[in-house]
Each structure stands twice: as structure tokens, then as C-alpha cells.
C-alpha positions in Angstrom: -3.4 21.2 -18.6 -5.4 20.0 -20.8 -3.7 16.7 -22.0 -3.7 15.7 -18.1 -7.6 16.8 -17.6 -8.3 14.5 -21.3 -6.6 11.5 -19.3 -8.6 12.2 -16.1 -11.5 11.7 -17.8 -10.9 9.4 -20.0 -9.2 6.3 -17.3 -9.6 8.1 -14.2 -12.5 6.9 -11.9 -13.9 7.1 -7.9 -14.7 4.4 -5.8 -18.1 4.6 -4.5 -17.0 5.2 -1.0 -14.9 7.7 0.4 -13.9 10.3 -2.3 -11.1 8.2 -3.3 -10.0 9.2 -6.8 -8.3 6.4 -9.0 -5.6 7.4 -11.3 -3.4 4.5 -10.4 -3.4 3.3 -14.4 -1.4 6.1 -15.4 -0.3 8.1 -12.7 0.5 6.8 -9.3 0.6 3.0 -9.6 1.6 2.9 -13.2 3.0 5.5 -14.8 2.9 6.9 -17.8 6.3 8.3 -18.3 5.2 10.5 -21.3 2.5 12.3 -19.5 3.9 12.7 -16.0 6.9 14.8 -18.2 4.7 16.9 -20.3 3.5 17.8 -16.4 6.6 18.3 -15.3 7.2 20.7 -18.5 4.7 22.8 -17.1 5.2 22.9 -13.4 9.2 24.3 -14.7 7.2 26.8 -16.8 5.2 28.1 -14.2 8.4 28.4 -11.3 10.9 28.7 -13.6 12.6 32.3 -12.4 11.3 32.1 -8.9 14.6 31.9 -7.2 13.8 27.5 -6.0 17.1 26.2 -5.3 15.3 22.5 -4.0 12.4 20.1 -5.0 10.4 18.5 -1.7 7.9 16.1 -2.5 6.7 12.7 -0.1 6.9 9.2 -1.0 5.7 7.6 -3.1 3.6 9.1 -5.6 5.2 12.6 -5.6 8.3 11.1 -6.4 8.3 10.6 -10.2 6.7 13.9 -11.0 9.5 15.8 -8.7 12.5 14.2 -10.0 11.1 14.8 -13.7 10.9 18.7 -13.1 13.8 18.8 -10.8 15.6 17.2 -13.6 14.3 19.9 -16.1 14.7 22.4 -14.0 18.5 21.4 -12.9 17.5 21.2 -9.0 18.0 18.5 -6.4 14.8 16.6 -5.2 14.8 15.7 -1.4 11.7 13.5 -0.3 10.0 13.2 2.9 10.2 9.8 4.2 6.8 8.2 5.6 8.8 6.7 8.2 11.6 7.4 10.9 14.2 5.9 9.3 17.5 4.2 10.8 19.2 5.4 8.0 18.7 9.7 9.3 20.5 10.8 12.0 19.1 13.9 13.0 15.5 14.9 11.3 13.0 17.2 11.2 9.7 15.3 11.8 6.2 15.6 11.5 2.9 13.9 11.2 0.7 13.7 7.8 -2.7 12.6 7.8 -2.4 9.9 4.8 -5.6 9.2 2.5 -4.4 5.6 1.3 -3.7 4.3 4.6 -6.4 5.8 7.1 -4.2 7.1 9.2 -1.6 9.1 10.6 1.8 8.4 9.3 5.1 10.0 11.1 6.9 11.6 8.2 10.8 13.3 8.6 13.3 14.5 6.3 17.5 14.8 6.8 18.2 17.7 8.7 20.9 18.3 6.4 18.3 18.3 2.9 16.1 21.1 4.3 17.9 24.4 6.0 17.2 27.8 6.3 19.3 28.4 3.0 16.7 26.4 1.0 13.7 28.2 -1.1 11.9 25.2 -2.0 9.5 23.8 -4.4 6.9 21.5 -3.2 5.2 18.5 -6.1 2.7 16.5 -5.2 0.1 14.0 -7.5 -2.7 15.0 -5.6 -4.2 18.2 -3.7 -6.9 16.6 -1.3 -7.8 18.5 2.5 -3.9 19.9 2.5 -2.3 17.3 5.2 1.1 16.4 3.2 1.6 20.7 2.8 1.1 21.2 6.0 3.7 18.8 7.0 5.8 21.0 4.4 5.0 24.4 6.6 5.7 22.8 9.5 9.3 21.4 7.7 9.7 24.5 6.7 9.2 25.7 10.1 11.5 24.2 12.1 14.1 24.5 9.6 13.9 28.4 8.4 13.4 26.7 4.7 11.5 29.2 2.7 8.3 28.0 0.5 8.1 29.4 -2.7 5.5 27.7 -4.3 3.7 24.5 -4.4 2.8 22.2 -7.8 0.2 19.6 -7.5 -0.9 16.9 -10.7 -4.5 17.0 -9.5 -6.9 18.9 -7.4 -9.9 17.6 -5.2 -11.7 20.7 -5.7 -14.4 19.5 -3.1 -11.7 19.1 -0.5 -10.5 21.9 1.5 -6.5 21.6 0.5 -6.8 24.9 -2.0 -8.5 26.7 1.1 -5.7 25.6 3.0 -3.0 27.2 1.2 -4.6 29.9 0.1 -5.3 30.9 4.6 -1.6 29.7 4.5 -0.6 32.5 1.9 0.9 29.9 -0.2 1.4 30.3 -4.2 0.3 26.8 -5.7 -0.7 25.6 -9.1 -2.5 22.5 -10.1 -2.9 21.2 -13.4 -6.4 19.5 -13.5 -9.0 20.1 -10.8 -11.8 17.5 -10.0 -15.0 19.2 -9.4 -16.9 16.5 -8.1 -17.6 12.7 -8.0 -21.0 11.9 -9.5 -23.3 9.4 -8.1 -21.9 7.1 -10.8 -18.4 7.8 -9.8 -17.8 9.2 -12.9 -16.0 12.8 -12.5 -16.1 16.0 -13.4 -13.2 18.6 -14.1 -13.4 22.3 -13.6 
């Protein structure tokens, strides 16, 4: 998506350690509302047809993009929780490897949001080594959910997450894909 790829490159930037890509002006710190809907215009484009009945993402930066297309496409949007919360009874649960915090985070979703009658749609800002979708297959797992696709803002290309689906047999679309981080964290776009 070329608007999206234009605003990668034009605000988006690395730190110099890590592979950690900065987009937090515009898309998952502060958002730009304007943008993150002309995304969501084209992750309905792309499913629309495909039989989703539910929008997963996980908190916090999936969240605006989901409910966007969930609210174009006329679905519900369940998120995952990063947290055992007192608040869920019974929950699926499983463990994400989480880039912002350096660590392992428990993550679970309602029993009662994710069931075998569920063909689900999962949204994401960012495609990195594939830890949050395998949380999703594992969700989906234990609850006989079905994964029709996933939708991601941006890609790490250099990362192993498209690998990762792709073993996985999962249909996913991104919308800008970083090809690298150059020496003067400065990136490049495929």
C-alpha cells in the first residue's frame, strides 16, 4: 500500500540496536486516524468474501487497526489480553514472545469470544519472527476456531514471521514490508 510504505519512509526510523522499528508517531503510539482507515479499507478488500465471521487481534497496537476493519467489514473484534485477567472466567491461554517488553508475556482470550463456530480474521501492526500468530494457532487450537487469513500493517521482511506462516499454511497479507535496517537506521521497503 503505497500511501502506508510513503509514511514508512518518510517518519518511520530504527533504533541502532535490536531491529526495533519505530513507527510510534503515526501508528502505534500515536495514531493517525486517517491512515490506519485507508489500511483498514484494504485489509476489508483483500478478505472481504472469505466467509470471517470474527476479528482477533492483541493489545495494544492491533487494536485500532482491527476495530477499524471490523467496523467496515460489519464484524465483532475480540482481542487477546496480555494478561490473565480477573475479569475471564474460563480462557484459552497461551504464551507470546513480546518484542517491546523482552519477554514472555501470558496472553488468554474469553472462552466464550473464540469457539469452534468462529472463522476468524487475524490484524496485527507488525509481522516480526511470528510469536503473536502463533499464539493465534495455538487459540485456534484449543478452541476448533478456524484461521482464514491473517492482515498485518507492516512486515520485518528480515525476520522469519512470513516463513512462519507460510510452514503454517496460513493466507496473510501485509501492506508495506521492510527490507532491511541500514547501518544508518534508515530503512528500506520492498
Amino acid at each position: 500500500m503505497e500511501e502506508l510504505k510513503q509514511r514508512i519512509l518518510r517518519d518511520g526510523r530504527a533504533k541502532a540496536e535490536g531491529g526495533v522499528v519505530l513507527v510510534n508517531s503515526f501508528l502505534n503510539h500515536q495514531l493517525d486516524s486517517q491512515l490506519l482507515m485507508h489500511c483498514a479499507e484494504e485489509f476489508a478488500r483483500l478478505f472481504k468474501g472469505q466467509g470471517i465471521n470474527k476479528i482477533v487481534t492483541i493489545e495494544a497496537s492491533g487494536i485500532a487497526p482491527a476495530i477499524l476493519t471490523g467496523y467496515l467489514m460489519n464484524l465483532p473484534v475480540v482481542f487477546i489480553k496480555k494478561k490473565v485477567s480477573n475479569n475471564v472466567d474460563e480462557f484459552w491461554k497461551s504464551w507470546v514472545w513480546s518484542f517491546t517488553r523482552s519477554d514472555n508475556v501470558t496472553v488468554c482470550i474469553d472462552r466464550r469470544f473464540l469457539t469452534v463456530d468462529d472463522r476468524i480474521l487475524f490484524i496485527d501492526d507488525f509481522l516480526a519472527d511470528g510469536h503473536a500468530s502463533g499464539s493465534v494457532i495455538h487459540f485456534c487450537r484449543q478452541s476448533g476456531a478456524q484461521i482464514v487469513g491473517m492482515g498485518f500493517l507492516v512486515e520485518k521482511g528480515f525476520a522469519g514471521g512470513g516463513k512462519f506462516l507460510r510452514d503454517h499454511n496460513i493466507p496473510y497479507h501485509v501492506l508495506a514490508t521492510i527490507k532491511r535496517i541500514n547501518e544508518d537506521n534508515t530503512l528500506e521497503l520492498e
